[in-house]
N, C-alpha and C positions, 0 to 999 in steps of 0.2 A: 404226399409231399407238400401239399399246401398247405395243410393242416401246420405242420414241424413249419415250414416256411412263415407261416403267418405269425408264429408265438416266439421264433427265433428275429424276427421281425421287431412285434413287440416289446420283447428286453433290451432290442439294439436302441430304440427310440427310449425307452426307460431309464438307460443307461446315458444316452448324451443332454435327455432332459434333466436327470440328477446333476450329472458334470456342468452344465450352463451355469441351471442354479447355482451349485457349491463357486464357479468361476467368477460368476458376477458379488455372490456373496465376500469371495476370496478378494477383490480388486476391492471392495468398497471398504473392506477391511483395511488390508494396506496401505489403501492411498490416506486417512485417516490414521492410522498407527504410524507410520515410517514417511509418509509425502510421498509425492510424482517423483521428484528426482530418484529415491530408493527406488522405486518399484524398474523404472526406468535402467538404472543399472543393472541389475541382477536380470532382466532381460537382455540384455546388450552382450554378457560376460557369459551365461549358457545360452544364447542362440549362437556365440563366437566357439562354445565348445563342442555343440553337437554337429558342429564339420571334422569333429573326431568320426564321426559313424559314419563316415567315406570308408574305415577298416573293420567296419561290420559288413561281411559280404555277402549279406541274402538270404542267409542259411535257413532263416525262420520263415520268412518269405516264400523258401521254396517247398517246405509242408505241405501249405496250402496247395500247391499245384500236384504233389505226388502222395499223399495221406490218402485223399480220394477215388485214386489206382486202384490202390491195394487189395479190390475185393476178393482176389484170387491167391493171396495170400496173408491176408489180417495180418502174422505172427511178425510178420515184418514193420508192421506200424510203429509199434515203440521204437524197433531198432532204430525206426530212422530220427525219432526221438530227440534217442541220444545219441546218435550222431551231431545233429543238432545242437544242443547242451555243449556237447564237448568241444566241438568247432567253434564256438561262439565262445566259448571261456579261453578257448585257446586264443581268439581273437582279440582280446579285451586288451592285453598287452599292447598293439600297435594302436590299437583305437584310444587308450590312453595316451602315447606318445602324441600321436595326430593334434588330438586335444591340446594338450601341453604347449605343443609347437605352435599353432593357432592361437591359443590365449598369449603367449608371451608378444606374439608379433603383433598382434592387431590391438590390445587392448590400452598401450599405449598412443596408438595413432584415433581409437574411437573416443576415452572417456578421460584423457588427460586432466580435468578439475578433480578427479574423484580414482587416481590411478591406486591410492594406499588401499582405500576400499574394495577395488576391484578385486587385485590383489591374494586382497587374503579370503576371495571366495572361489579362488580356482577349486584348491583342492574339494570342496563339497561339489563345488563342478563337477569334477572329473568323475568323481562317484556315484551322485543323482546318477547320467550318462552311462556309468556301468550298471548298474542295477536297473535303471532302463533297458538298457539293452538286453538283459538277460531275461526279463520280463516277454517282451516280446517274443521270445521265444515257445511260452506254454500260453501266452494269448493265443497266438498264432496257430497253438495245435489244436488247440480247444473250435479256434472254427475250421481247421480242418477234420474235425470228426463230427463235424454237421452239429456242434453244441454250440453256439455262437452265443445263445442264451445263457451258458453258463459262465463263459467268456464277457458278459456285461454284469452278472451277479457279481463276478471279481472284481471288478471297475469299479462298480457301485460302491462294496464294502471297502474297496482302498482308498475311494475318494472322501468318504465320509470317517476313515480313520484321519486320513488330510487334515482335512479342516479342525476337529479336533485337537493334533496335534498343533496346527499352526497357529491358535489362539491361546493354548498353554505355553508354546515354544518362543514365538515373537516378541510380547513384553517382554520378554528376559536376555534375545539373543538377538533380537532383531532380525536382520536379513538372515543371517547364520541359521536362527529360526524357521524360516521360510526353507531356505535348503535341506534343513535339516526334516522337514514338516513333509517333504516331498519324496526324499529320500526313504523315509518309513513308509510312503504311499505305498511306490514300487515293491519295497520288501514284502509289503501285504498282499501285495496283488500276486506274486512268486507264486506265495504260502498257498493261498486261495487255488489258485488256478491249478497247482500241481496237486491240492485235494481232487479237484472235478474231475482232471482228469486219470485221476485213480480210480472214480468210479464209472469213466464214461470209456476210458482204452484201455481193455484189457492185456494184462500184462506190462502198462506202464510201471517203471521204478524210477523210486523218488532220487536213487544215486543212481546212475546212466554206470551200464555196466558192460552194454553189448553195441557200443560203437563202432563200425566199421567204415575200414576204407571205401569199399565200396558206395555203401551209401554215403558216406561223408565226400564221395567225389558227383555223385550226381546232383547233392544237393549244392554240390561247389558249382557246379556247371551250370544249373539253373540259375540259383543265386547271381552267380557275377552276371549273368547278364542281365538281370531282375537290378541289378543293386549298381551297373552303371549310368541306368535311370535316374536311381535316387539318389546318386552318389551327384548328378548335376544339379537335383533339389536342395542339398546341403547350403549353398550358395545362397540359397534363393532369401531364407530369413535372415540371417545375418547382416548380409551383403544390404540389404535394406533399412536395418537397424543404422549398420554405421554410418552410411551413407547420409540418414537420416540425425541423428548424433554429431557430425560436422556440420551439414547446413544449417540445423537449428539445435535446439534445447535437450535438456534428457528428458524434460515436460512433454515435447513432442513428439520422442521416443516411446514415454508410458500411455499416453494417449492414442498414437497408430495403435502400441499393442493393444489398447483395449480393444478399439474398432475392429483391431483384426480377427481378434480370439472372439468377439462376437460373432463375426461374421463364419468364421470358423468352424464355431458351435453349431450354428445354423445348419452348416457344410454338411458336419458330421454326420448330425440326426439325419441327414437324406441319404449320406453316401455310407454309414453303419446298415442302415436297411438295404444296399443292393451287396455290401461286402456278402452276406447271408447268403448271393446268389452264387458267390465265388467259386465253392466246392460244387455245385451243381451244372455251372458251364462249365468246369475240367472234366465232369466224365459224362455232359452231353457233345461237346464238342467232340470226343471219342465213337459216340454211339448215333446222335441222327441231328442233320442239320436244320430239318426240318421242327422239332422240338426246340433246338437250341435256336432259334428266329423265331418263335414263338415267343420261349422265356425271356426275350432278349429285350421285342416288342412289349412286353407286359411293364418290366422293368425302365424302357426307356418314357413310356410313357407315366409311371408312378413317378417317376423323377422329376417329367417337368412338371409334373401337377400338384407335387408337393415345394417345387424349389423356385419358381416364381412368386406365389404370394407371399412366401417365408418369408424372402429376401425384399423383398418389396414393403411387408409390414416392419421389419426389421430398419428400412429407411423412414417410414413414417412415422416413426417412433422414437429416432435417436434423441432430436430435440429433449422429447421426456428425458430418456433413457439417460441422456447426461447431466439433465438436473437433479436424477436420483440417484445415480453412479456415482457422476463426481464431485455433487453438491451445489454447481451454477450450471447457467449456458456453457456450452464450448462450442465454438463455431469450428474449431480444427477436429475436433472428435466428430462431429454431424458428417464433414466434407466428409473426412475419411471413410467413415461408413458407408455413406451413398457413391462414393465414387469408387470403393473397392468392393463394393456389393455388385456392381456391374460382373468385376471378373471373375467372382467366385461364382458366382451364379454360371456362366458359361462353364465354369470347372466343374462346377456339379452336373450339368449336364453330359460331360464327358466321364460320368462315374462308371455306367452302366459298359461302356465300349471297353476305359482300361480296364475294368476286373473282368468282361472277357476277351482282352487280348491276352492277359498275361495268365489266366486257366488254361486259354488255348494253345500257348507258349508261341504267341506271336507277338515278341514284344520289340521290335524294328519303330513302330509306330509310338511306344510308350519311352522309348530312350528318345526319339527326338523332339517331342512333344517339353519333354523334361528339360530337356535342353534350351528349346526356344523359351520354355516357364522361366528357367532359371539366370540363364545368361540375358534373353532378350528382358530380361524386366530390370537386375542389375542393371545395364547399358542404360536403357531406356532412364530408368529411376535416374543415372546420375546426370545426364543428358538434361533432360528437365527440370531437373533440379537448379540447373544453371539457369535456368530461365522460369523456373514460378517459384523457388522454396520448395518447401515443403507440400506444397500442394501437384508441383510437378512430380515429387518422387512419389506420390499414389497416384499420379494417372500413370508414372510410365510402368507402373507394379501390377496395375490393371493391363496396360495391355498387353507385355507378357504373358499374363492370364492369357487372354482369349486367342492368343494367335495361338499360343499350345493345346489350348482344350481344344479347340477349332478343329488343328491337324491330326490330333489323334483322333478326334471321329470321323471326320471325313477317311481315311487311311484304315480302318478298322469296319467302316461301314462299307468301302470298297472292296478290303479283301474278305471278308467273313460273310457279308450279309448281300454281297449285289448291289449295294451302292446306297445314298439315303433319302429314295424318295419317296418310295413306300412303306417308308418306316413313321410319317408325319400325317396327323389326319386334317381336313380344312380348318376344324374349330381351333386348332393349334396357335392360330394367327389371330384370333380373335382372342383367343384368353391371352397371350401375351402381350396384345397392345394393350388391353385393359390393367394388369400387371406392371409395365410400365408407366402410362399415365399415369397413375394414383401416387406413386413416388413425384414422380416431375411438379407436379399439382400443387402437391401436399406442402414440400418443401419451398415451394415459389410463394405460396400463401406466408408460411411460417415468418421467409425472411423479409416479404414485403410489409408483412402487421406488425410482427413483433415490438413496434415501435410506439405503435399509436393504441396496442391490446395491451402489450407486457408479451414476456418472456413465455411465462407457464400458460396463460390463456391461450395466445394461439400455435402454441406446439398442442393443447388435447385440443383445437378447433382442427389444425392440421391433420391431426390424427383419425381423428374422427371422418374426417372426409374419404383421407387414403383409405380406413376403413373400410368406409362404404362399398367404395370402388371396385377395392378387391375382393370383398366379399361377390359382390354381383360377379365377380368373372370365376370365381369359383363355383359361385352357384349354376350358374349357366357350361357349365364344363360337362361332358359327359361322362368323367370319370366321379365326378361326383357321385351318381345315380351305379355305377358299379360301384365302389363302394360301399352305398347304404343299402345293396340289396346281398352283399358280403355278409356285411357285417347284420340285416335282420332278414336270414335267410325265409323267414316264414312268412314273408310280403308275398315271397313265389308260390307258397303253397294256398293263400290264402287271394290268388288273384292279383297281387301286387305287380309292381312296375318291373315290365321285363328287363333284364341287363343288359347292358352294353357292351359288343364286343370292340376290346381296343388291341 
């Protein structure tokens, strides 16, 4: 299992380091081809449409919790497949409507200078959003048949047909382009995904033939309660978009988005590697608790040892990162980063608890968690927003963040695991303050020189210092030392540094 675990791992991290790159490649393109305000729009108009997927209800979602049942009867696997497929095409009807109804209402009250444009990008809207959704569907299977890695080969090949597409497509069509660039992604990732998994579950069929009510009601029953979690998530992008779109600029609008989708990416790459763990706490939470507080502990601590310095090097670095992004300083694109790197980071931390609350099909804790994310950050963002700009609606987006990632672990470490004390080791506290300082530091240097150095010298003086910092607290971490005795197992044979049990 480690073995499959570690190389399933591997592709996940492959997969969201190609997506970064091609993202950051993507953004520096359009804001250069089309300007802030486009890229800004076409943000604004599909995060206002994917509060359609409130009438996708789970179905795919709930794969993942029942695929890795099935050992006792495999032949069922596909069935529930296409059950799957079917319910979800059935669904796309109302999840269009949703959409529809959403765009008509909101996008006049968000982007009134630029309503003709909006406009006429519903309909690629609506479509992206279907073929999204239908995608997720054989992602979804793909890591419930413990192939996760083939599930980011898909990713990989679709994103890279992307970009492709949306440098041939853009000069010619503009945004239309970009919709149109995205919309092929998805269609390749289908194509892909429904190959793998013709070689990886036996008896899949590429036209779903043997859909059943039955299954199609269990995967109902999971789902909706899986999908009244995310269905409060919907809210959550948008709602901050617009909010953000009346206070200030659509400048300010394409600018959060960068910072966010940065911070994102980041996200990703930590929380694709514990996704891998998904199918494996659904059928240890079945079989011994003991094992399953093991994988639990191992996971919780590769998380924060990967998602502290990420997030921390990712603040010491905006500076650069926006002189080569977006071509000067931005002092609102730096804020946003460091100040919504706070909350992701605590979201990351809560990776390991929701993917197994919701294997273990305890997900009480993960609907209200989503809830407080979604609603308490809306509130919050507008709230503040009265009172700093634009810079109020990312602290109140952050703290949203952390009061929901907070509650689902505390609530998940009480019911599943006996509570979360012995889940932390001493050095914990020690590598996160190092982790935080090196951001605080970095940044207080950046904006006290920058004046009397320039711009570019002390963001890489900044840089370099946070650097430092966090290197030492990585080095000093004891996960480090498992790790490199992981990865050069022949240290142990040859007398090397014994490993650390975490």
């Amino acid at each position: 299992m480690r073995a499959t675990v570690t190389r399933q791992a591997i592709a996940s991290l492959a997969d969201v380091v190609i997506q970064g790159v091609a993202l950051a490649f993507l953004y520096g393109y359009l804001l250069r081809a089309l300007g802030s305000d486009q890229v800004g729009l076409w943000s604004v108009v599909f995060s206002i449409a994917a509060i359609g997927r409130g009438a996708d209800l789970g179905l795919s979602r709930a794969l993942i919790r029942y695929l890795p049942l099935q050992t006792d009867d495999p032949r069922r696997s596909p069935d529930l497949v296409d059950s799957a497929v079917v319910g979800t095409l059935v669904l796309l009807a109302p999840l269009g409507l949703v959409s529809a109804a959403a765009l008509w209402f909101l996008i006049p009250l968000s982007v009134q200078g630029s309503l003709h444009e909006a406009q006429a990008l519903v309909p690629w809207a609506l479509v992206l959003l279907a073929v999204m959704t239908m995608g997720q569907v054989y992602l979804n299977a793909l890591t419930a048949v413990f192939r996760t890695d083939q599930r980011s080969y898909a990713n990989i090949t679709a994103t890279l047909v992307m970009l492709s597409a949306t440098v041939s497509l853009v000069p010619v069509y503009g945004l239309l382009g970009v919709a149109s660039a995205q919309i092929i992604q998805h269609v390749v990732s289908i194509a892909v995904s429904a190959l793998y998994l013709k070689r990886s579950l036996p008896g899949f069929r590429f036209v779903p033939r043997r859909a059943g009510r039955k299954d199609m009601r269990l995967l109902f029953a999971y789902g909706l309660k899986l999908h009244v979690a995310g269905l409060a998530m919907l809210v959550f992008e948008p709602a901050t978009r617009i909010i953000l779109a009346r206070v200030e600029t659509l400048d300010a609008v394409a600018y959060y988005d960068m910072a966010s989708r940065l911070l994102q990416q980041a996200r990703n790459l930590i929380v694709m590697a514990n996704q891998v763990m998904s199918p494996y706490f659904a059928r240890l939470s079945a079989l011994s608790r003991v094992e399953l507080l093991a994988a639990y502990r191992s996971a919780l601590s590769m998380t924060l040892f990967f998602s502290l310095p990420t997030m921390a090097f990712l603040v010491v670095s905006a500076p650069l990162i926006a002189i080569l992004w977006i071509g000067k300083s931005n002092d609102s694109f730096v804020v946003f980063v460091a100040v919504l790197s706070v909350g992701w980071t605590i979201n990351i931390l809560s990776a390991p608890s929701y993917f197994l609350a919701t294997a273990a099909g305890y997900l009480s804790p993960v609907i209200v968690s989503h809830l407080l994310i979604s609603v308490g950050s809306s509130v919050l963002a507008y709230a503040f927003s009265l009172l700093a700009g634009e810079r109020g609606v990312v602290v109140g987006v952050t703290s949203g963040l952390v009061v929901g990632s907070v509650w689902c672990m505390r609530m998940v470490h009480a019911k599943n695991l006996g509570g979360s004390e012995h889940l932390w080791r001493p050095s914990d506290l020690r590598f996160a303050i190092l982790c935080v300082v090196a951001p605080i530091a970095s940044l207080t240097f950046y904006f006290a020189m920058r004046a009397s150095l320039g711009t570019s010298t002390s963001a890489l003086a900044g840089l370099a210092g946070g650097t430092l910092v966090i290197g030492l607290a990585v080095l000093t971490n004891p996960s480090t030392r498992l790790i490199r005795d992981s990865l050069l197992p022949s240290l142990k044979r040859h007398g090397g540094t014994k490993a650390v049990d975490i």
